[in-house]
Each structure stands twice: as C-alpha cells, then as structure tokens.
C-alpha atoms as a printed R data frame, in Angstrom:
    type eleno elety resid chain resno       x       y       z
1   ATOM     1    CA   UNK     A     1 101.773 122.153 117.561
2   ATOM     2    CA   UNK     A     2  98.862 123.935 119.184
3   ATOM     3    CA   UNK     A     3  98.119 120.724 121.054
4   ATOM     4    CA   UNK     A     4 101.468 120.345 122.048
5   ATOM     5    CA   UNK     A     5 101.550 123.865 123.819
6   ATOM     6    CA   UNK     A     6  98.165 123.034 125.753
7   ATOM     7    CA   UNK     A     7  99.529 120.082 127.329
8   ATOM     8    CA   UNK     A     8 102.527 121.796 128.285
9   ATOM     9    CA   UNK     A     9  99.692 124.505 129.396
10  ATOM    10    CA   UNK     A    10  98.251 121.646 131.627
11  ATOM    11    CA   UNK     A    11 101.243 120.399 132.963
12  ATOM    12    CA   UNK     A    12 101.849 124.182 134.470
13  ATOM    13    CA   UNK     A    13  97.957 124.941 135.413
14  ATOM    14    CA   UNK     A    14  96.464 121.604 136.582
15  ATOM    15    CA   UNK     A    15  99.567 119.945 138.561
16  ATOM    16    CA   UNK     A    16  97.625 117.921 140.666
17  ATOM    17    CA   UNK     A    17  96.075 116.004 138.204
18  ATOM    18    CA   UNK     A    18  99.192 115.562 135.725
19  ATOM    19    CA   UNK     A    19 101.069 114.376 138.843
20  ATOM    20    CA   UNK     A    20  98.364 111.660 139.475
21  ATOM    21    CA   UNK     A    21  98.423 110.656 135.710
22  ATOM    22    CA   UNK     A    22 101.852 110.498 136.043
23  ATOM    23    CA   UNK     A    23 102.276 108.495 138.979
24  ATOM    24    CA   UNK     A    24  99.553 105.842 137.897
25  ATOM    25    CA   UNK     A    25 102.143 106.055 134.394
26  ATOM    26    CA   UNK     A    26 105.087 105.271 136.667
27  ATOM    27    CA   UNK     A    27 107.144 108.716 136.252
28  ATOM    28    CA   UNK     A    28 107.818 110.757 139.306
29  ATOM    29    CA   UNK     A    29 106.304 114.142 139.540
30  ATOM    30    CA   UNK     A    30 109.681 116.300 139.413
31  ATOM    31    CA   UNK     A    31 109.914 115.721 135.760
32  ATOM    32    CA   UNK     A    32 106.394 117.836 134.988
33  ATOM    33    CA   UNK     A    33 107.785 121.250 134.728
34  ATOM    34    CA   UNK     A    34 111.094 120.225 132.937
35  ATOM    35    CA   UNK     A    35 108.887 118.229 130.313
36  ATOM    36    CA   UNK     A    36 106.701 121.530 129.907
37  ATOM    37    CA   UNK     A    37 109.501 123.689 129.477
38  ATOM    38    CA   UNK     A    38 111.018 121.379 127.259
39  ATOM    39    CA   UNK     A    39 107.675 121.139 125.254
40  ATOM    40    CA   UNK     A    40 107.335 124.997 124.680
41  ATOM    41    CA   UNK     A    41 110.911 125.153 123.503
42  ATOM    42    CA   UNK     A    42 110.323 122.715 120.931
43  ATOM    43    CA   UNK     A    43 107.442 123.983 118.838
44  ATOM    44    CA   UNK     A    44 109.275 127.441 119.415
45  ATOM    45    CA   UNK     A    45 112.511 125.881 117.527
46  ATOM    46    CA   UNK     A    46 110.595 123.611 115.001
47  ATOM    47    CA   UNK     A    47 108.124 127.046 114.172
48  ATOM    48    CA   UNK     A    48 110.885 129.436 113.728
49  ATOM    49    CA   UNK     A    49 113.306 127.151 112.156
50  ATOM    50    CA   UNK     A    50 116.424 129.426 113.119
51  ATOM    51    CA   UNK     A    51 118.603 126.543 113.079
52  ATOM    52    CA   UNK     A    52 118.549 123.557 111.462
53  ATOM    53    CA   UNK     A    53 120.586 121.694 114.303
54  ATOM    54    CA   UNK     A    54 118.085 122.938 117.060
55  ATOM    55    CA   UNK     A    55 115.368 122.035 114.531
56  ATOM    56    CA   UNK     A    56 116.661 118.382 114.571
57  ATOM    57    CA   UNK     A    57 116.956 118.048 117.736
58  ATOM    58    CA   UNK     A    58 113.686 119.476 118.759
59  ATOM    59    CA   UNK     A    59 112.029 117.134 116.567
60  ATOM    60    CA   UNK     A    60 114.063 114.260 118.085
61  ATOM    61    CA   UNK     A    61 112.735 115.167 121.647
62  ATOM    62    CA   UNK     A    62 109.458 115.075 120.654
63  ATOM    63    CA   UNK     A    63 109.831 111.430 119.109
64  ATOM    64    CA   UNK     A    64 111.414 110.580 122.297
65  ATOM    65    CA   UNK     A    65 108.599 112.479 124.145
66  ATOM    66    CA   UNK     A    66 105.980 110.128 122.003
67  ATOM    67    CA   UNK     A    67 107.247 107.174 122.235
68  ATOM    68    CA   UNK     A    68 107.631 107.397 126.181
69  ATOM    69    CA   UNK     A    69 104.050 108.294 126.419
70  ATOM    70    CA   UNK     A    70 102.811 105.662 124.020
71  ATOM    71    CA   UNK     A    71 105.344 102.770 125.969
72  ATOM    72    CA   UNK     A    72 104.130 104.048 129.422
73  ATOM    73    CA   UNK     A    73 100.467 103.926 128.317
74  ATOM    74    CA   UNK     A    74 100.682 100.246 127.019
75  ATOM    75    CA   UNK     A    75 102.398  99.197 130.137
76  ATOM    76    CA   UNK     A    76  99.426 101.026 132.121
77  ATOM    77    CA   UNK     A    77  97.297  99.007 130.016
78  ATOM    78    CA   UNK     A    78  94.857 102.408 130.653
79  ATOM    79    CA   UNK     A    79  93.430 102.496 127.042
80  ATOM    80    CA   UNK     A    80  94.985 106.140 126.604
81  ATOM    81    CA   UNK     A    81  97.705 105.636 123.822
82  ATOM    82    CA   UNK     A    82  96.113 106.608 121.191
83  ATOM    83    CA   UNK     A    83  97.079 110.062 121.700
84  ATOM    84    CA   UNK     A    84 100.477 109.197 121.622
85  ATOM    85    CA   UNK     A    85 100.185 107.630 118.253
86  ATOM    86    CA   UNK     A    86  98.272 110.142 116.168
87  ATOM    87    CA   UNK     A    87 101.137 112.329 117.970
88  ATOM    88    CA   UNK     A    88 103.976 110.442 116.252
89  ATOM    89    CA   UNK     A    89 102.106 109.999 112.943
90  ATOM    90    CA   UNK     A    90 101.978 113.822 113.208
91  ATOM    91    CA   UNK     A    91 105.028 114.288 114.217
92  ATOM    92    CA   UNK     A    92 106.221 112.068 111.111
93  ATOM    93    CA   UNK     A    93 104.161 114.249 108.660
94  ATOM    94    CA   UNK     A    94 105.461 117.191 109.943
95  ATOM    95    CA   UNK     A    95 108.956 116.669 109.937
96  ATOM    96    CA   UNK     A    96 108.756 115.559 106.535
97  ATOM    97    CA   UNK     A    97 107.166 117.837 105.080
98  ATOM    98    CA   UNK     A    98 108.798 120.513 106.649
99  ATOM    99    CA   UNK     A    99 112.189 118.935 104.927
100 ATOM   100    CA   UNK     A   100 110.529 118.858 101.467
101 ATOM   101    CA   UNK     A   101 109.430 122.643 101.660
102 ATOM   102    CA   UNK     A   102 113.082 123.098 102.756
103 ATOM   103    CA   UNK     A   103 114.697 121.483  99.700
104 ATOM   104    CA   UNK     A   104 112.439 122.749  97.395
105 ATOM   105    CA   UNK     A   105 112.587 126.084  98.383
C-alpha cells in the first residue's frame, strides 16, 4: 500500500512528468489529480476496514486501476507493465488474505 501512496505522491509533486507518461499512455492529463485522490482514498478504506462495502469497492478500483495501467502499457509497447502486474498479483494476495483473517477472526 506504501507504493500505492507514493505514486499518488508523484502524481501531486512531479505533474509534468506524470502528464508526459500519460500522454505517451494515451490518457489526458485532467484525470491525474482525480486518480491520486482516488488512490489515497483507497488504501485509507482497505487499511481501516470501516466498512466492508467501501472495502469492496476500494479494492475493485484498484483492479480497475491495474488493469488500465497494465492494458495501456502493452498497447504503448514501452516495456513498463510489469509494475502493473506484480500490482495485481498483490492486489490478489491482499484481498484474499485480508478475507481469510476476516472469517477466521
């Protein structure tokens, strides 16, 4: 989740350079601070675990989030998805985990 949070970091303090990488990626630039925003509120709902809906559907951005990235990269042909898929197989492990603690707790 740490990760997570400094990319959102980046997308705030080094806009010039996310809007270039986003542009080669084919997304427009006006998405940057929505997608950071929407990046910090995730880990905060998937960390605190408050509610089990906002949980889901935090978790469900994220996937969405991944697999966007991992698509756009491949299209790019830039060499740079492999982020995005240690992301998702993190993402995976974490969500299912985190439901297994749940149950047996």
């Amino acid at each position: 989740m740490s990760e997570y949070l400094l990319s959102a970091g980046m997308y705030f303090f080094n806009y010039k350079e996310i809007a270039k990488t986003f542009g080669t990626l084919g997304y427009p630039a006006y998405v940057i601070y929505p997608l950071a925003i929407a990046k910090v509120l995730a880990v905060i709902a998937i960390l605190t675990r408050k509610n089990a809906s906002l949980t889901e559907w935090a978790y469900a951005g994220l996937f969405f989030d991944f697999v966007l990235a991992l698509m756009a990269h491949l299209e790019a042909q830039d060499g740079e998805f492999g982020g995005a898929v240690v992301a998702l197989v993190l993402l995976f492990t974490s969500y299912f985990v985190g439901k297994k603690m749940i149950a047996n707790s």
